[in-house]
FIVOSE-374413 format. One line per 5 residues: number of its first residue (from 1); their letters; for each residue x, y, z of C-alpha. Coordinates in Angstrom, 3 decimals. Example, Ala and Ser with C-alpha at 12.3 -4.5 7.8 and 13.67 -1.06 7.14 Angstrom:
1> as> 12.300 -4.500 7.800  13.670 -1.060 7.140 $
This chain:
1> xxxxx> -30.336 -62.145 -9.546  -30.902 -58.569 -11.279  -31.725 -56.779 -8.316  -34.777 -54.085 -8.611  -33.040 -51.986 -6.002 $
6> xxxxx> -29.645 -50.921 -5.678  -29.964 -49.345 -2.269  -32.417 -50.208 0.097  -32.974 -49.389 4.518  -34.046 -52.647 5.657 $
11> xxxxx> -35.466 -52.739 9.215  -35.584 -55.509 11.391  -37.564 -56.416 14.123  -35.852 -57.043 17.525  -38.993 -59.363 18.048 $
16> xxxxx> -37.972 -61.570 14.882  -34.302 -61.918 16.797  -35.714 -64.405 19.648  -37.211 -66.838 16.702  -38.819 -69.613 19.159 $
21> xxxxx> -37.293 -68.453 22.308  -39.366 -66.133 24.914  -36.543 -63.738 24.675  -32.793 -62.133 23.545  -31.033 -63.462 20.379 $
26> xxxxx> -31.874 -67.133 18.373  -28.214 -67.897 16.968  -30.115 -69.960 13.883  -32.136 -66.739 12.940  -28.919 -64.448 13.136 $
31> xxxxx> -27.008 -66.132 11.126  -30.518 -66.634 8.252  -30.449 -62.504 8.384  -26.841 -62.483 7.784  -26.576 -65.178 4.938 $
36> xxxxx> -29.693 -63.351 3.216  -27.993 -60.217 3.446  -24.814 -61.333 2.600  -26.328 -62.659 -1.010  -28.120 -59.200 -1.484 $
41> xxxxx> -24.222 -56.937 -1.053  -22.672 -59.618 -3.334  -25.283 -58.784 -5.584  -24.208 -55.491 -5.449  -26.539 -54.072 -3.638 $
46> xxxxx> -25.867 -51.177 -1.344  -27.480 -52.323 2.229  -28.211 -50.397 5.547  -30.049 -51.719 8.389  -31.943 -50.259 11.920 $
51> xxxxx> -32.464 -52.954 13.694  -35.345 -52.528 17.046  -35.117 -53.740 20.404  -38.069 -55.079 21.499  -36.380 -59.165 22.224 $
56> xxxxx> -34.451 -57.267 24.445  -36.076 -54.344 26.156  -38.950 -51.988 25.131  -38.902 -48.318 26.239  -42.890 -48.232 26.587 $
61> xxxxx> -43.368 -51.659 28.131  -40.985 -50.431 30.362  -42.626 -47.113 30.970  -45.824 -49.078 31.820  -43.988 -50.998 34.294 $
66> xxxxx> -42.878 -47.617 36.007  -39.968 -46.836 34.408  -39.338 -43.172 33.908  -40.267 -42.739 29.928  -36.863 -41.155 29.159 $
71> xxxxx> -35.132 -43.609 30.485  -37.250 -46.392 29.579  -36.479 -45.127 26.155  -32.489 -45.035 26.421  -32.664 -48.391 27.441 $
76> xxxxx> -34.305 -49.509 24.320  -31.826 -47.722 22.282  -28.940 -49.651 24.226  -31.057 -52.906 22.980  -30.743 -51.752 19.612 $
81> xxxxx> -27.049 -51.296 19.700  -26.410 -55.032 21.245  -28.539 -56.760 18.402  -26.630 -54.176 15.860  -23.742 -55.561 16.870 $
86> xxxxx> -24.791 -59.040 16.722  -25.836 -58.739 13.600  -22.306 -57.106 12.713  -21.034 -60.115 14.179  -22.855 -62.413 12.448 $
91> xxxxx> -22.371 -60.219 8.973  -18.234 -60.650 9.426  -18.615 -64.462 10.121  -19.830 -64.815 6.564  -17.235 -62.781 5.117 $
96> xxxxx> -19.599 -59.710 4.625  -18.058 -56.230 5.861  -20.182 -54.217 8.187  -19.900 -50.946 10.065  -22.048 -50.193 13.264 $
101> xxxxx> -23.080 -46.887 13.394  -24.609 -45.367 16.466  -26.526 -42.198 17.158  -25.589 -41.693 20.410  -22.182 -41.389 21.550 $
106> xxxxx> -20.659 -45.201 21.807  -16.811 -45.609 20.884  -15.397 -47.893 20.826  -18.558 -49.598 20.628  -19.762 -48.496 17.442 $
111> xxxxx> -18.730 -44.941 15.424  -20.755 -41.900 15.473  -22.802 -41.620 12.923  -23.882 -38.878 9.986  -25.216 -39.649 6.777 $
116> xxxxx> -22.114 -38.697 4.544  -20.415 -41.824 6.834  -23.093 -44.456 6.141  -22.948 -43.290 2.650  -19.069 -43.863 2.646 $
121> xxxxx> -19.445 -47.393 3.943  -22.260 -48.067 1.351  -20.290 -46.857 -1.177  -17.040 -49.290 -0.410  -19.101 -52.254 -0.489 $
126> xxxxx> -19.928 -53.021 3.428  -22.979 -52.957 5.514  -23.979 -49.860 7.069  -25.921 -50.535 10.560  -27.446 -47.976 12.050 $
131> xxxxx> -28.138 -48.067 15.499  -29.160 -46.189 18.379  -32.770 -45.235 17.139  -32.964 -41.662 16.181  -31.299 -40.796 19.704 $
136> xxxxx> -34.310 -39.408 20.892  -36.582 -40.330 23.317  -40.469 -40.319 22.187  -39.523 -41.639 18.612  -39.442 -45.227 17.482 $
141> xxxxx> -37.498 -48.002 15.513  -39.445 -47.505 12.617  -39.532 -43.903 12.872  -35.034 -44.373 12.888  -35.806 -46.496 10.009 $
146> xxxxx> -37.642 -43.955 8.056  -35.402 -41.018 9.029  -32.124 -42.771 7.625  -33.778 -43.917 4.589  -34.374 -40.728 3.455 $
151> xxxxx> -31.308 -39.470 4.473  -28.936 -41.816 2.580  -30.945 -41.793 -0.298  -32.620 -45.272 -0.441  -34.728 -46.270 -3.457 $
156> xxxxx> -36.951 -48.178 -0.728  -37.849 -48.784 2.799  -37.860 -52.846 3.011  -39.721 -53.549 6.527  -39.097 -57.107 7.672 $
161> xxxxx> -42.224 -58.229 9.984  -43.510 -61.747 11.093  -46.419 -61.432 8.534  -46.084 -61.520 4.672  -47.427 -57.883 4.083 $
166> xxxxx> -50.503 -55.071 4.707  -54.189 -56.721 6.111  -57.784 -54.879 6.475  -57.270 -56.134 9.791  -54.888 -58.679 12.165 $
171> xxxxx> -54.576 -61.808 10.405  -53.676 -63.287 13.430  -56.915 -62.106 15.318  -59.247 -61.815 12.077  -58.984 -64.762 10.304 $
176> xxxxx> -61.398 -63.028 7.470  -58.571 -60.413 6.451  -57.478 -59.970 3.257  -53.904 -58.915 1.952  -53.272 -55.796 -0.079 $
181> xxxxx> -50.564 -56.398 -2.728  -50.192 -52.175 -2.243  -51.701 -49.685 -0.694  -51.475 -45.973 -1.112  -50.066 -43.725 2.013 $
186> xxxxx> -53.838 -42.305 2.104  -55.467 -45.185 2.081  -53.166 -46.349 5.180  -54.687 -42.733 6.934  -58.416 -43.572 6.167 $
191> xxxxx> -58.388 -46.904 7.098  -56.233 -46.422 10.785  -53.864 -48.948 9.809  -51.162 -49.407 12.063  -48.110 -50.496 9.774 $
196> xxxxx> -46.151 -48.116 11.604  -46.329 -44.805 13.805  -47.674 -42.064 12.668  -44.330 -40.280 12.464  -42.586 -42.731 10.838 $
201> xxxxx> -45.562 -42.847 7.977  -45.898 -39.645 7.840  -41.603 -39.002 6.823  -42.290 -41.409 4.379  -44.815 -40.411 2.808 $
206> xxxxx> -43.624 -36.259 2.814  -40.487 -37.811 1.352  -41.565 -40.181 -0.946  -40.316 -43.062 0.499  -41.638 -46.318 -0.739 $
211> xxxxx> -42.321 -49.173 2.035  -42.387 -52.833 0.939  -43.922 -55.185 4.204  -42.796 -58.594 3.922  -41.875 -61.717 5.831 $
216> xxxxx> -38.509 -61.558 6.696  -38.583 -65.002 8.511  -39.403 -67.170 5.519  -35.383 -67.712 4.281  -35.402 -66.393 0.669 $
221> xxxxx> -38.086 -63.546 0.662  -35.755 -60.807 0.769  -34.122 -61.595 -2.386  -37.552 -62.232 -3.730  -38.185 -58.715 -2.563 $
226> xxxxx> -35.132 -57.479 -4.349  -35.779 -59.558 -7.295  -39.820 -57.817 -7.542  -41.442 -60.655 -7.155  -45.264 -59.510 -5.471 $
231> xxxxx> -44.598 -60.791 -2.132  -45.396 -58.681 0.875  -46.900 -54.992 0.046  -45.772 -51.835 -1.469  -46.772 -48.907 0.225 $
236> x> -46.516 -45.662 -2.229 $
C-alpha cells in the first residue's frame, strides 16, 4: 500500500470499544483497531490517536444524572485514559510501539504531554496516544481530536464512527438519506449537521484541517482510507 497520508489524528469512538456488549471494552474489537493500525505504522505512516470515553463514562450523561458538570467531565477524561491505555496494550501485543500521552497530570500512568513529545514519538516510528481530552472541562473528544491534529501537523483528521461517512440526515432514523462523498465546512454550517461540535468544526475548519468520516468497524477501511479509496466523506 502507497499510503495517501503520511501523518494522520485518527479518533476513535469510546462507543465503537463495547462492539456487541452494553458496555466497557470488546477484547475482539481492540485487538481489530490495533492490527489495522499496526499495518498503517509499518507502512510508514506516522499515527496519533484520541480515543473518547463514552463505553465507559460520559461527562454530560453524567451531568444529566446530577453529577456536578466539572466533575462529570473529569470523569470522562479518566475514561479516555483507561481505553488509551488499552489500546496501548493492545498496540504492544502486536509488536507495534506506542506512547500514552496524557493532558492531565498522570505518571506513571501515562507521560505529560506537549506537542514537540508526540512529535518525537511520531518521528521514531511508535504510536502517539493522546489522552486526557483537551484537559478541560466544557470541551469534547472530538474537539481533543481536532486540537492535536493541528498541533502536530497532521495532513488529515481520520474520524472513525459506526456509519460509513456524512448523511442529509440519520441513516439510522431516515432511511431516505443520502451520503455525501464530501462536503464543504460551509455546507456542514447551513445544513446544521452534527458531525461534530461546533468547536471542534470550527478549529478545523480556521486551520484547514481536512476530516475524512468513515466506518472504522468494517476491518480494512482504514487502510482503504489511507490508500484514497472514496469510502466515508471528506470534509474540506
Amino acid at each position: 500500500m502507497e499510503p495517501k497520508y503520511r501523518r494522520i489524528l485518527l479518533k476513535l469512538s469510546g462507543e465503537s470499544l463495547m462492539g456487541h456488549q452494553g458496555y466497557g471494552i470488546d477484547s475482539e474489537r481492540l485487538a481489530s483497531y490495533a492490527g489495522q493500525i499496526s499495518d498503517l505504522v509499518q507502512a510508514g505512516v506516522e499515527v496519533g490517536i484520541v480515543i473518547g470515553g463514552g463505553n465507559i463514562f460520559r461527562g454530560l450523561s453524567g451531568a444529566a444524572k446530577g453529577f456536578d458538570r466539572v466533575k462529570g467531565d473529569q470523569m470522562g477524561m479518566l475514561a479516555t485514559v483507561i481505553n488509551s491505555l488499552a489500546l496501548s496494550s493492545a498496540l504492544e501485543a502486536v509488536g507495534c510501539s506506542a506512547r500514552v500521552l496524557t493532558s492531565i497530570g498522570m505518571f506513571p500512568v501515562g507521560e505529560p504531554y506537549s506537542p514537540m513529545r508526540a512529535l518525537e514519538t511520531l518521528a521514531q516510528g511508535r504510536v502517539a496516544i493522546i489522552a486526557g481530552g483537551t484537559g478541560n472541562p466544557f470541551f469534547t473528544t472530538d474537539t481533543a481530536a481536532a486540537l492535536r491534529a493541528v498541533e502536530i501537523k497532521a495532513e488529515v483528521m481520520l474520524k472513525g464512527t459506526r456509519v460509513d461517512g456524512i448523511y442529509t440526515a440519520d441513516p439510522e432514523k431516515d432511511p431516505s438519506a443520502t451520503k455525501f462523498d464530501s462536503i464543504s465546512y460551509d455546507e456542514i454550517y447551513n445544513r446544521g449537521l452534527k458531525i461534530m461540535d461546533l468547536t471542534a468544526t470550527t478549529l478545523c475548519r480556521e486551520n484547514g484541517m481536512k476530516i475524512v468520516v468513515f466506518d472504522m468497524d468494517t476491518p480494512g477501511n482504514l487502510a482503504k482510507v489511507l490508500s484514497g479509496e472514496n469510502i466515508g466523506t471528506l470534509v474540506y
